[in-house]
N, C-alpha and C positions, 0 to 999 in steps of 0.2 A: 497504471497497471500495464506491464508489457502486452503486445500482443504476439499471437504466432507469427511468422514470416511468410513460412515454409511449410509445405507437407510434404514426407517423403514417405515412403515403406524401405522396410530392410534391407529389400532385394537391392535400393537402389545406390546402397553402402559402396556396393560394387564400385561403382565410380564415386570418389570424395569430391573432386574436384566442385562440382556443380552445391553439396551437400553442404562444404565448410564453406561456399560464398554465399551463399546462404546465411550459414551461423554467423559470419561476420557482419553480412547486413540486420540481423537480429536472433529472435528466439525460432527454433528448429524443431516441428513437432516428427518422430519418425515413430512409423505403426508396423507392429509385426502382430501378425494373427488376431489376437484381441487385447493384446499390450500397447500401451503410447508409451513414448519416451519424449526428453526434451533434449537437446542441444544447445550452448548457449557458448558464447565467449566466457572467458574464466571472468572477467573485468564486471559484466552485466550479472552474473552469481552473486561475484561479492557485494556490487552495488544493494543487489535484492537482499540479501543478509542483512547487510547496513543498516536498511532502509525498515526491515521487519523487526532487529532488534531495537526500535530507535520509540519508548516509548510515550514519545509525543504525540499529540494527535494530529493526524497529516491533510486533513479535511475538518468542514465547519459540524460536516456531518458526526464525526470523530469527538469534536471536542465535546457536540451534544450529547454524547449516549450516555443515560443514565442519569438526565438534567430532568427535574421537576420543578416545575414553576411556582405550583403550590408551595413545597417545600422552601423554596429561595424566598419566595414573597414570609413564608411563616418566622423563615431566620430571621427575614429582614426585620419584622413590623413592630418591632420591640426600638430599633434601632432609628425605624423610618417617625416614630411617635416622641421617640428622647428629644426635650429641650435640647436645644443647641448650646453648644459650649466650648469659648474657646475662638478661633481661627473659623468656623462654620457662620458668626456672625458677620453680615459684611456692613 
């Protein structure tokens, strides 16, 4: 997960210079009044898109959600009980 870089306010738009070297070393939080915004290179956007449309799971955490062990052991034990047959004999 990205983190912020940077915090700027509005005012300080005034000068870019400082603000887009910034966004080039990463992600750019700017605050006006009670609004946030981000800044970002176009490059780390599109990565994020990529990365969000991509639905693999990207962690071990990920892959577990929605995992029941009960459930897995109940598919299994029909399977885990079946005489062997075939290639499973060694």
């Amino acid at each position: 997960m990205p983190t912020i870089q940077a915090n700027f306010r509005a005012s300080d738009l005034k000068a870019t210079g400082p603000v887009l070297d910034a966004a080039n070393r990463g992600i750019v939080r700017i605050r006006r009044r009670k609004q946030s915004f981000v800044l970002m290179r176009e490059e780390e956007m599109n990565r994020l898109l990529a990365e969000a449309a991509d639905p693999r799971p990207k962690t071990l955490e990920d892959l577990l959600i929605g995992y029941d062990a009960e459930e897995a052991k109940t598919r299994m034990r029909g399977w885990l009980d079946a005489p062997a047959e075939g290639k499973e004999l060694l």
